[in-house]
C-alpha positions as MATLAB code, in Angstrom:
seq = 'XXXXXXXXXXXXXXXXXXXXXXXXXXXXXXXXXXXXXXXXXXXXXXXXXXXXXXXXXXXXXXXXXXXXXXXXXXXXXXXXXXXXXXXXXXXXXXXXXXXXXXXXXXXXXXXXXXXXXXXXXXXXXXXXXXXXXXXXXXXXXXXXXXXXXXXXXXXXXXXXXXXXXXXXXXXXXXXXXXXXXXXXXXXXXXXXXXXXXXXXXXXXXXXXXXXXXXXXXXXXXXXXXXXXXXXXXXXXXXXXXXXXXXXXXXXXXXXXXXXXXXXXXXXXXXXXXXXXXXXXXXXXXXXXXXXXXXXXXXXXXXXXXXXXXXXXXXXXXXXXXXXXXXXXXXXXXXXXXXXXXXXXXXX';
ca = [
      30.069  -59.392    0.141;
      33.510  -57.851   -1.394;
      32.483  -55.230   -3.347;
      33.567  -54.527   -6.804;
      35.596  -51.307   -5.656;
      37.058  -53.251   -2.885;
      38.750  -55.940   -4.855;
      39.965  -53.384   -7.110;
      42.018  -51.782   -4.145;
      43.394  -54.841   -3.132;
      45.921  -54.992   -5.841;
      49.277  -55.443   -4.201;
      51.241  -52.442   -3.479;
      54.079  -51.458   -5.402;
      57.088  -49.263   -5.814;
      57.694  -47.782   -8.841;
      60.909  -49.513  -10.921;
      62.705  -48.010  -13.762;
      63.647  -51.095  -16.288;
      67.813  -50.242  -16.666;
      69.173  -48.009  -19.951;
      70.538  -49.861  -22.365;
      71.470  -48.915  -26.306;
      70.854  -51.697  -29.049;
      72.739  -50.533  -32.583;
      71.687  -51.951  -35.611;
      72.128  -51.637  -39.813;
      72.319  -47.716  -39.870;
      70.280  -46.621  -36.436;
      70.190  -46.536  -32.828;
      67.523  -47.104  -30.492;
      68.603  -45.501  -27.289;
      66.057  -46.062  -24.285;
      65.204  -44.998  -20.689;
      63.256  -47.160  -18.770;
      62.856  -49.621  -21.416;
      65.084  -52.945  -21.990;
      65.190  -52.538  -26.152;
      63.406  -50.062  -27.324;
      59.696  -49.977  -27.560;
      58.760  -47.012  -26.972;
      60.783  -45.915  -29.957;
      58.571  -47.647  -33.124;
      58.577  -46.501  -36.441;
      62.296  -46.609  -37.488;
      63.129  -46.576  -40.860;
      61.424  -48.591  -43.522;
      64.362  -49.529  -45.290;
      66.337  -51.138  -42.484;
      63.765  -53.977  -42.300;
      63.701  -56.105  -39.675;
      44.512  -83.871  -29.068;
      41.293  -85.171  -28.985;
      37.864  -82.536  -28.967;
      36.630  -81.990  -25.298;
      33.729  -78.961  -23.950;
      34.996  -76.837  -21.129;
      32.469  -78.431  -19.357;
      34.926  -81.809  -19.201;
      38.033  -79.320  -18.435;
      36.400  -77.920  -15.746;
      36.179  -80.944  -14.605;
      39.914  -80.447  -13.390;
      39.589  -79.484   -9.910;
      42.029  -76.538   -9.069;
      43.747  -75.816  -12.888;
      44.763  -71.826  -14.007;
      43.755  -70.494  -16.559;
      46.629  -68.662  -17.912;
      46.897  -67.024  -21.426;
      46.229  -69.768  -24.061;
      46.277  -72.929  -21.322;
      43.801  -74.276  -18.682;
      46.832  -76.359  -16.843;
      48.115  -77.182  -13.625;
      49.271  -74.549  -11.020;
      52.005  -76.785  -10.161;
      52.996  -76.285  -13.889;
      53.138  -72.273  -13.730;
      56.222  -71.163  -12.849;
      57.639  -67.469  -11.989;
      60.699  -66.406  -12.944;
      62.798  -63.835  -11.130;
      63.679  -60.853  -13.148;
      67.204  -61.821  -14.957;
      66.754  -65.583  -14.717;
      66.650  -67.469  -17.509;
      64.092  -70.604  -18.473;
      65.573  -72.801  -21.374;
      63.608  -75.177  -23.434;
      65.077  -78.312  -24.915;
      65.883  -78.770  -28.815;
      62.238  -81.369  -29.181;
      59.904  -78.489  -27.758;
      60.308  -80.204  -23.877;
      61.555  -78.525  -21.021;
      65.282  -79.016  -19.681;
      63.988  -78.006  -16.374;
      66.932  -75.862  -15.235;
      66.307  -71.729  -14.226;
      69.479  -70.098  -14.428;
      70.202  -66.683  -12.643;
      74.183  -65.253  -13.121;
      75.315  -68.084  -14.795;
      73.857  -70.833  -11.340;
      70.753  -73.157  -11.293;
      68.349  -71.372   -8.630;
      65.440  -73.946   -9.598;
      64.297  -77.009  -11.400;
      61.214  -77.597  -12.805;
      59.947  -81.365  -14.236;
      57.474  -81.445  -17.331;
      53.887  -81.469  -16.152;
      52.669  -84.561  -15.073;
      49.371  -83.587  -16.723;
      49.019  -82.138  -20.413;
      47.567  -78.778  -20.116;
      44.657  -78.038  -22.177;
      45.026  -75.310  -25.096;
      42.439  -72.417  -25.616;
      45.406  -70.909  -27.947;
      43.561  -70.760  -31.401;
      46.898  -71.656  -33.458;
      46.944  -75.237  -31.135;
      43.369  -75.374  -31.759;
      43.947  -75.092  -35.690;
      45.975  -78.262  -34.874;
      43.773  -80.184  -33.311;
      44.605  -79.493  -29.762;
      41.310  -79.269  -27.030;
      38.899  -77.186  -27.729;
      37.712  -75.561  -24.591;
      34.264  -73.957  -24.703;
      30.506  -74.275  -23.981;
      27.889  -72.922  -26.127;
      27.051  -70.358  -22.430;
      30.080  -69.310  -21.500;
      33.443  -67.616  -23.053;
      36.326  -69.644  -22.833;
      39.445  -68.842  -25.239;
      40.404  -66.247  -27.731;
      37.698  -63.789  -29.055;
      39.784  -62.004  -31.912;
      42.826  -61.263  -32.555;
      44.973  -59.511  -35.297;
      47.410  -61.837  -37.117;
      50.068  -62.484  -39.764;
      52.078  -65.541  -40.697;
      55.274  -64.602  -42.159;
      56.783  -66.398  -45.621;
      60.322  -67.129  -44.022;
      62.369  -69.847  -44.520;
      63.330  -72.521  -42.235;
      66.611  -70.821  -41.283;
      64.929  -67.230  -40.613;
      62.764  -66.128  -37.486;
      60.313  -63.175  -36.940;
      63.046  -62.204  -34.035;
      61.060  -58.523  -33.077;
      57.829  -57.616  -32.128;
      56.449  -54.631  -30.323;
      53.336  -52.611  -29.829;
      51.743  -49.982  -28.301;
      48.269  -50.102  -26.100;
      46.191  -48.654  -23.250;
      44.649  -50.125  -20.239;
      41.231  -50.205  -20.953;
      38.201  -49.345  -18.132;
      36.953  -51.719  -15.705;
      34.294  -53.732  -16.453;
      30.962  -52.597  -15.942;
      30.141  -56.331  -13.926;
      33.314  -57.540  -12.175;
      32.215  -61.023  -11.602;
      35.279  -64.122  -12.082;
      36.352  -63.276  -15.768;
      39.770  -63.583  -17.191;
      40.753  -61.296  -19.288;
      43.789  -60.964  -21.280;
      44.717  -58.232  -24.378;
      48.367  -59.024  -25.704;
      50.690  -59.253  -28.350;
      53.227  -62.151  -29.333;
      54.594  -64.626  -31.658;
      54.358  -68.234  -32.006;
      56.534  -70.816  -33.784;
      54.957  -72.822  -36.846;
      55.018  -75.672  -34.163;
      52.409  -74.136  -32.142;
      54.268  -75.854  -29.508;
      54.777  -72.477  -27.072;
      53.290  -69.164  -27.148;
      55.538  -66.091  -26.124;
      53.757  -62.591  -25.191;
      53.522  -59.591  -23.505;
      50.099  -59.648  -22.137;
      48.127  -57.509  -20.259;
      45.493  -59.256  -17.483;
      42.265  -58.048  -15.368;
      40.792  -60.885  -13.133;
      42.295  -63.807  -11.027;
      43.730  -66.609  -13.409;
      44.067  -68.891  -10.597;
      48.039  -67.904   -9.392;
      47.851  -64.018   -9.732;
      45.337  -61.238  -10.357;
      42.228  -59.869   -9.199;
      39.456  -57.135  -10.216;
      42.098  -54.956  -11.482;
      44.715  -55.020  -14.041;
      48.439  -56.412  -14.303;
      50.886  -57.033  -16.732;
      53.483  -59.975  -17.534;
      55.291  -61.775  -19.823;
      54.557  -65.060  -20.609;
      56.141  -68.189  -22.504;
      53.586  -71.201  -22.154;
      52.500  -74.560  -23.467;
      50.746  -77.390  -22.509;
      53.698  -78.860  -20.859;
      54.784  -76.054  -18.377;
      53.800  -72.261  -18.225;
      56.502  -69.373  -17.247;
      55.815  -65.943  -16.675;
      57.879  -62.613  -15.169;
      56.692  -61.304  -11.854;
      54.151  -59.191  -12.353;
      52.974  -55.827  -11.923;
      50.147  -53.716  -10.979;
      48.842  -50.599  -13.763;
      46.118  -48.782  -14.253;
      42.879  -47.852  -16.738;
      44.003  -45.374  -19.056;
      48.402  -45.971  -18.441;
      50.184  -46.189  -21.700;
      51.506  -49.818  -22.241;
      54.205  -50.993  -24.467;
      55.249  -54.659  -24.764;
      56.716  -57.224  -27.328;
      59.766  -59.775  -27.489;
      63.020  -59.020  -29.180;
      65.758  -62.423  -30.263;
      69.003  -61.438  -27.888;
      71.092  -64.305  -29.030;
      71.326  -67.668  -30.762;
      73.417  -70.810  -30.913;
      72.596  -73.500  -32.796;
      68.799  -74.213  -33.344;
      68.503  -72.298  -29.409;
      67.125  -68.921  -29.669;
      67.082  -66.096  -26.854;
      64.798  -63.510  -25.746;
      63.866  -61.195  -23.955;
      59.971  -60.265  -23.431;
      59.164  -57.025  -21.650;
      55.997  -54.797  -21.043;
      56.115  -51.189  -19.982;
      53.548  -49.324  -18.021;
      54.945  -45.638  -19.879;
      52.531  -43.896  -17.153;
      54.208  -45.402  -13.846;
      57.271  -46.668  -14.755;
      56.389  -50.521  -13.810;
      57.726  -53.498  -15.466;
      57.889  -56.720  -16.005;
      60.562  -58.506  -17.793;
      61.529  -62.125  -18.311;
      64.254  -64.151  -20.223;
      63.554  -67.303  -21.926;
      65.759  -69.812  -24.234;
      64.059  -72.048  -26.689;
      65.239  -74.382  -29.013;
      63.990  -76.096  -32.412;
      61.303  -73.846  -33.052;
      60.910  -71.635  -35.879;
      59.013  -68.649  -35.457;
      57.101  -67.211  -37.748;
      53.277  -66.248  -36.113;
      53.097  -63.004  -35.695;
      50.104  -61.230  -33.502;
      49.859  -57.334  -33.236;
      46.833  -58.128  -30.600;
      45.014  -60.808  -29.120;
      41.682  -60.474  -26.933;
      41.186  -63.807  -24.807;
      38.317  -64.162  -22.171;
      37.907  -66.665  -19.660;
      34.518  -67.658  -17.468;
      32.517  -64.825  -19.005;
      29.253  -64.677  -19.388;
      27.714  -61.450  -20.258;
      28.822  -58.860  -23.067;
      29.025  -56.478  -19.434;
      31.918  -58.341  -18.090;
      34.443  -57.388  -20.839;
      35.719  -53.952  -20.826;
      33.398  -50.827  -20.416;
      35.073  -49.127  -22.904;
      34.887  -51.498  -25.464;
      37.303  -51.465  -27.678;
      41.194  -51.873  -27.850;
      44.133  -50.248  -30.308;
      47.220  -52.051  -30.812;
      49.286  -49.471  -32.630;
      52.844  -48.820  -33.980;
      53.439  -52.426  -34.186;
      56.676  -53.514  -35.812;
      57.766  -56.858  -36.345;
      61.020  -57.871  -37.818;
      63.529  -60.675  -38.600;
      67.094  -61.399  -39.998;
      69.131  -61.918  -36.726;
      71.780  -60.139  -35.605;
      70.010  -56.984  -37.721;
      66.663  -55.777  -37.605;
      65.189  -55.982  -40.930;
      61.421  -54.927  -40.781;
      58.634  -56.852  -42.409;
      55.739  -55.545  -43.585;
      52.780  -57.640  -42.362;
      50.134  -58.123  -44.247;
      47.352  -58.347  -40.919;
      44.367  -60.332  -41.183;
      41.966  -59.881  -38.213;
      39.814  -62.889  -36.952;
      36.873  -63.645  -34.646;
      37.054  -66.783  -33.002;
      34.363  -69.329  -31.667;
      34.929  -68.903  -27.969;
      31.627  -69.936  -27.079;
      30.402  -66.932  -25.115;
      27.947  -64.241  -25.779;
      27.796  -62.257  -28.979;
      29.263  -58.625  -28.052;
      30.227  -55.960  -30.458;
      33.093  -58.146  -31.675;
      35.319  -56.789  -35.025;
      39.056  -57.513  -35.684;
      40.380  -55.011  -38.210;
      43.801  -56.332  -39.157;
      45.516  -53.296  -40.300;
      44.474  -50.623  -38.110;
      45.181  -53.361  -35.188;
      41.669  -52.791  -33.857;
      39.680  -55.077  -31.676;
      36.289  -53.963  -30.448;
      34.200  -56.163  -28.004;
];
């Protein structure tokens, strides 16, 4: 029997990779960065340069061989991984295009899923979207810290980033998912794009121990950067910052930051016709958990120095007004709170 020890030390072996230094100028500052891609680890600038029909998981489990990655039970032969510098583009209606682009050439093409993907993301829940959950088991998102900004159709939230920790193992490794993140969703609640940190085996990565990636996902296909391996207690930042626009296409770049190690994991993604204006300092999502043991020994996660911001090409920063929630995600009843402004989540 694999021990809970020896899955832990089977997480893939790594060398340690410095993201490259860049500079980003904007109204009246500078972020200048080592071993970040746009400055996360710098929060805190100034204040005046602002920035589907009902089913039970029992049914969806009835999908022999489907991932559960953040916010999506769907396909593996929907999950895609994209190299580091590669873009993914999504088409103007919310669908894919299906071309990855790396220095300007088509390295891979990717058809929508033949198969809608079920959502466990509470925003595609609120519109009617599967609900995926027993009254036994946790399936979906526990809690999570949000804000939905007032901006017009013409305006995105186009910056978000946040600090965290990796939290302790689990006192029962067992075959939970579990994810802590932060990210932003369009009013659509057609995609989901986040920095997200992950401890279990979601069905294409992962084990007893704890990785990050980046991920932009729907039910129609699911993209994330490679990943990479970190530890309880390494200093993590993460979030999503708008590189570019044309049109109604925006760009971005998503990257978390293991500030302890050095490891990274970065991906590129266009989307077009969505307006985003979701904002989430942190989200706690659990997956095939069934004891209060299995999340966390530690109990308890800080999202802090979290800065979101809009106004493309500046940075004009908002000032969110955070409203923590605890969902129905059908598992047991832990030590669950959601306190919006500190960006709190205990479990």
């Amino acid at each position: 029997m694999t021990t809970q020890r020896e899955m832990r030390t089977s997480a893939p072996k790594q060398t340690s990779t410095q993201a490259p230094y860049c500079r980003l100028s904007r109204i009246g500052f500078l972020l200048t960065i080592n071993a970040m891609l746009f400055g996360f680890a710098l929060f805190g600038f100034s204040t005046h340069c602002m920035a589907q029909e009902q089913t039970t998981y029992s049914e969806a489990a009835a999908h022999s061989g489907w991932v559960q990655i953040p916010g999506e039970l769907i396909r593996p032969d929907c999950v895609h991984e994209i190299p580091k510098g590669a873009r993914v583009e999504i088409a103007k209606d919310g669908s894919l295009s299906g071309d990855v682009t790396l220095n300007g050439e088509i390295i891979a093409h990717y058809d929508a899923c033949p198969e809608q993907g079920i959502a466990t993301r509470q925003g595609a829940l609120a519109q009617g979207a599967a609900k995926v959950h027993e009254e036994t088991t946790g399936n979906g998102w526990v809690e999570d810290d949000q804000w939905n900004a007032p901006l017009s159709s013409s305006d995105n939230i186009d910056y978000l980033a946040g600090n965290w920790t990796v939290p302790s193992y689990p006192s029962e490794a067992a075959s939970q998912v579990i994810y802590l993140s932060n990210g932003i969703e369009p009013a659509s609640h057609k995609w989901f794009l986040e920095a997200a940190l992950q401890y279990g085996y979601n069905g294409v990565f992962g084990g007893n121990y704890y990785t990050i990636a980046t991920w932009l996902s729907s039910s129609s296909a699911a993209y994330y950067s490679s990943p990479a391996y970190v530890n309880p207690g390494d200093s993590l930042s993460g979030g999503m910052q708008m590189t570019g626009e044309s049109g109604s296409t925006t760009y971005w770049e998503a990257v978390i930051l293991d500030n302890s190690s050095g490891y990274y994991s970065e991906g590129s993604y266009w989307v077009s016709g969505q307006h985003w204006t979701w904002a989430y300092a942190g989200v706690l999502e659990a997956y095939n958990l069934y004891a209060c043991a299995e999340f966390p020994a530690s109990g308890h996660e800080q999202f802090s120095d979290t800065v979101v911001a809009h106004g493309f090409p500046y940075l004009y920063e908002l000032n969110p007004n955070w409203v923590g929630s605890i969902r129905g995600y059908g598992g047991p009843t832990c030590h669950f709170a959601a306190l919006g402004p500190s960006g709190n989540l205990d479990f």
